[in-house]
VEXLO-613958 format. One line per 10 residues: number of its first residue (from 0); for each residue x, y, z of N, C-alpha, C. Coordinates in steps of 0.1 Angstrom, whole numbers. Each point is the difference from the previous one (the first is absolute). Layout:
<lummars>
NUM> X,Y,Z,X,Y,Z,X,Y,Z ~ ...
</lummars>
This chain:
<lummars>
0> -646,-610,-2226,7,7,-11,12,-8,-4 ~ 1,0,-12,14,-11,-4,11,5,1 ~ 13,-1,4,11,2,3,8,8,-19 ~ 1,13,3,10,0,-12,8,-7,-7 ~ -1,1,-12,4,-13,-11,15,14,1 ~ 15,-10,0,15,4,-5,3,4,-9 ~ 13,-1,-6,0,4,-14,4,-11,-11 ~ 8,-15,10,-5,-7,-6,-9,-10,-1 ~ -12,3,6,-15,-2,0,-6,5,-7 ~ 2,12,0,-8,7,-14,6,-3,-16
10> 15,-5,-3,6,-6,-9,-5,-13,-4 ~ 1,-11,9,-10,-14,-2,-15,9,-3 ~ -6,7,6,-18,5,-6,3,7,-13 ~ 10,6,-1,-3,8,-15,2,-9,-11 ~ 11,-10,1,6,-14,-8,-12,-6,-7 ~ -8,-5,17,-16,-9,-7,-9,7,-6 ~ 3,15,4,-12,4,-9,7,4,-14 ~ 9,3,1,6,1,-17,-3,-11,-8 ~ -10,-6,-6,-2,-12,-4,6,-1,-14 ~ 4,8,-5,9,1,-15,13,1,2
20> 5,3,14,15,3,2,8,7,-12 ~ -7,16,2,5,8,-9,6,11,9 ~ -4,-2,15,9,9,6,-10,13,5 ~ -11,1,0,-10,8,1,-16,-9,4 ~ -1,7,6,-16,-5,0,-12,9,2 ~ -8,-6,-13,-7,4,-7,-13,8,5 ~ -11,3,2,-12,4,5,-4,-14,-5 ~ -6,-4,-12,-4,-11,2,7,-15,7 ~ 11,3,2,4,-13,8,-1,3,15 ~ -4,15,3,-5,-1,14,-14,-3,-4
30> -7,7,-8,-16,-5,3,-4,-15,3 ~ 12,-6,-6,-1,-15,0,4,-7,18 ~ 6,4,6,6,2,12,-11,3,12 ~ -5,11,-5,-12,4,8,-15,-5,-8 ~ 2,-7,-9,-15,-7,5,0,-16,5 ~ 12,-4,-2,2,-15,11,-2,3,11 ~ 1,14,4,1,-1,17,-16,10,1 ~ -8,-1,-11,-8,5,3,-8,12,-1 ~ 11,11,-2,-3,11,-5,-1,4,-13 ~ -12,2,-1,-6,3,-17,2,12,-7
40> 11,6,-6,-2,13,-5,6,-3,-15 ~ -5,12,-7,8,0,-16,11,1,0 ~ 3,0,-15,18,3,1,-1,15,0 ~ -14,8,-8,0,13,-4,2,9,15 ~ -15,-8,10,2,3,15,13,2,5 ~ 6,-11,0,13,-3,5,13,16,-6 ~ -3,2,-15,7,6,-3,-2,18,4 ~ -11,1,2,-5,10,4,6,0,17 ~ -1,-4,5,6,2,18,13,0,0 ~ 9,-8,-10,10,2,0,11,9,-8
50> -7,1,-9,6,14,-11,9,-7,-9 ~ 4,-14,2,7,-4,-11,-6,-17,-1 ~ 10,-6,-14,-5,-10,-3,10,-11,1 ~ 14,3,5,5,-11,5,10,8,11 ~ 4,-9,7,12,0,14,16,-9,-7 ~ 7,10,4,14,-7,-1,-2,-6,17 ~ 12,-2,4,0,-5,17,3,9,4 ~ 9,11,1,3,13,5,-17,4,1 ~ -5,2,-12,-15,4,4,-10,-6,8 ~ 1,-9,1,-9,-17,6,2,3,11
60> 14,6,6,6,-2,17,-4,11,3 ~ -2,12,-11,-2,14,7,-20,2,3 ~ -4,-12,-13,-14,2,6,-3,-6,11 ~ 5,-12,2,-3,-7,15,1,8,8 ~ 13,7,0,1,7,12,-9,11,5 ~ -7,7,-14,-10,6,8,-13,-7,0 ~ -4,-8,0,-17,-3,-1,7,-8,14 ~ 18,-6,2,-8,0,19,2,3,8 ~ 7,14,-7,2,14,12,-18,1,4 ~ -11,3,-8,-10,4,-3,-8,-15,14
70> -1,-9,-5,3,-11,6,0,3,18 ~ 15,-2,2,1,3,9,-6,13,9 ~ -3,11,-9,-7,12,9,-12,-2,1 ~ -7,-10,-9,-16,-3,1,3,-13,10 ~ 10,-4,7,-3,-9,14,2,7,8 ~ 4,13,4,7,6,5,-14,8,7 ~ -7,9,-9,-12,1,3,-9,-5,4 ~ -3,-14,-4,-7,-12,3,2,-3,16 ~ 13,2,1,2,-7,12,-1,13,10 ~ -1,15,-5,-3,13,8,-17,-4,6
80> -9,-2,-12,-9,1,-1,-8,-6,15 ~ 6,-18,-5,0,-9,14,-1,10,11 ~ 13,1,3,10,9,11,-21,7,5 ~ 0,8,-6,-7,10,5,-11,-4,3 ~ -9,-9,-12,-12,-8,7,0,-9,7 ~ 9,-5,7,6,-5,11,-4,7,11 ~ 7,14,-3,-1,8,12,-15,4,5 ~ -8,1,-13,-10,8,-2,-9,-11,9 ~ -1,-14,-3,-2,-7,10,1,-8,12 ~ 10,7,3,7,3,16,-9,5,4
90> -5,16,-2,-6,10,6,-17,-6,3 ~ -4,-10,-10,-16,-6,2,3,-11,11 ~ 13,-9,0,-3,-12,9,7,7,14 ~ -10,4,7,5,5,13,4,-9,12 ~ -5,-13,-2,4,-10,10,15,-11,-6 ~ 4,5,-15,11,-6,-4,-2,-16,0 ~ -8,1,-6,-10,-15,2,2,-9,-16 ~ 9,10,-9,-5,-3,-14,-10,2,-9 ~ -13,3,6,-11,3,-5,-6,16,3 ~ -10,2,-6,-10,12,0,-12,-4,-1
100> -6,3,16,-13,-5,3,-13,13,-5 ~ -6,-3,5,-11,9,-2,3,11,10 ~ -2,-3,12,8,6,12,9,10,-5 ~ 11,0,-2,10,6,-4,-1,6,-7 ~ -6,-2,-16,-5,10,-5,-4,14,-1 ~ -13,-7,11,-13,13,0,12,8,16 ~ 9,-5,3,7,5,11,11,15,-8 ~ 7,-5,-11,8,5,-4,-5,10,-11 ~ -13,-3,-6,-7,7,-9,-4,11,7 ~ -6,-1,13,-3,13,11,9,9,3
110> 14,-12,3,9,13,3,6,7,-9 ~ -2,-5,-11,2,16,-11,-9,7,-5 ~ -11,-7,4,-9,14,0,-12,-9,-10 ~ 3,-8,-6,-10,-5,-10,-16,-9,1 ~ 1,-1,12,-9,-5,9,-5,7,10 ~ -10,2,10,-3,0,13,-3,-6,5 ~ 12,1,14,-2,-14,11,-12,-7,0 ~ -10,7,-1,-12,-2,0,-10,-7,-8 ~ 7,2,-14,-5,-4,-13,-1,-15,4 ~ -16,1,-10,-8,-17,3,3,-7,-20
120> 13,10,-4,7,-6,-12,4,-14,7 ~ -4,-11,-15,2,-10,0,15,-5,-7 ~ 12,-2,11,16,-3,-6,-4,-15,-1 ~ -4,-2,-1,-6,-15,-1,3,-3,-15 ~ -10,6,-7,-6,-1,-10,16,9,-12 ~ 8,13,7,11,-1,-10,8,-12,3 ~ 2,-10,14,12,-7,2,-1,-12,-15 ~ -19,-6,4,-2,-9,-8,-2,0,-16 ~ 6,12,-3,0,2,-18,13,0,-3 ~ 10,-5,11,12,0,-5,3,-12,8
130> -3,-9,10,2,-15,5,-2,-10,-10 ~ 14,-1,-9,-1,-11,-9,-1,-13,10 ~ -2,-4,10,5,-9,5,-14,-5,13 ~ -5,11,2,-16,0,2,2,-1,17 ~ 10,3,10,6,0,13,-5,12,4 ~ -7,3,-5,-5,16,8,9,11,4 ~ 15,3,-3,11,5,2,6,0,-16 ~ 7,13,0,11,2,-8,14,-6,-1 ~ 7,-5,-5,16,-6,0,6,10,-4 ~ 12,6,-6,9,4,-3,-2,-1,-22
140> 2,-13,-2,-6,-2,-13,-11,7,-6 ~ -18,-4,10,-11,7,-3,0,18,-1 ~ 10,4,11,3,10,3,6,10,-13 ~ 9,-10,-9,6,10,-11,-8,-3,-12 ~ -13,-15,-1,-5,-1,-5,-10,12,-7 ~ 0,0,13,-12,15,4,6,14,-4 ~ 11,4,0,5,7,1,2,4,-15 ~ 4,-11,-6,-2,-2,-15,-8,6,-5 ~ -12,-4,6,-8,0,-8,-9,11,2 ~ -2,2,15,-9,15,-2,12,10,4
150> 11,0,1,11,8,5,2,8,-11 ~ 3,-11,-14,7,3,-9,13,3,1 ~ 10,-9,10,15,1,3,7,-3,-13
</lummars>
């Protein structure tokens, strides 16, 4: 995540994007801003999310400030998220090995009940639909890969 831009950081960015130096900047002199860096939207788009069609600097410094309050709570989460699938596979690698074997699995899937000890279920066959890496074991990465994806986290 990038380090909060100051206030006179955000003064030098509002300057360059003012490209008429009228003291305001425009929706279209942001849309121009944001498609060098890539981001493709209208001016109409643009005007629509923001409810207006130009920024003084007073405005400029007060929208920054929320899109990285916003920002900051979406790493905040992100970094919750981690936190817990982390944990979540803690509880599968029982030998603290880094990995999730087949073993471990069909071990931990029993003891909540989702399995029987017994069961001639093949953990084989869920490890290897999520082993991007083809090691017969889960990592930590494949783990949220997975998690992604059939979890829906």
């Amino acid at each position: 995540m990038c380090p909060l831009l100051g206030f006179s950081d955000l003064e030098n960015l509002f300057s360059r994007i003012d490209l008429n130096n009228d003291g305001v900047v425009s929706i279209d002199e942001l849309t121009q801003l944001l498609d060098k860096v890539g981001f493709y939207i209208t001016a109409d788009e643009l005007e629509g999310i923001l409810g207006k069609t130009t920024f003084n600097l007073e405005e400029f410094f007060s929208f920054y400030e929320s899109i990285s309050s916003v920002q900051v709570e979406e790493q905040r989460n992100e970094d919750n998220q981690e936190k817990y699938l982390f944990e979540a596979f803690q509880v599968f690698d029982l030998n603290n090995d880094g990995f999730i074997t087949c073993e471990e699995l069909q071990i931990v899937l029993s003891r909540f009940g989702f399995l029987e000890e017994s069961c001639d279920c093949d953990c084989n066959k869920m490890i290897c639909r999520f082993d991007l890496n083809s090691d017969g074991k889960l990592d930590f990465e494949e783990f949220k890969h997975m998690m992604f994806i059939h979890g829906k986290v």
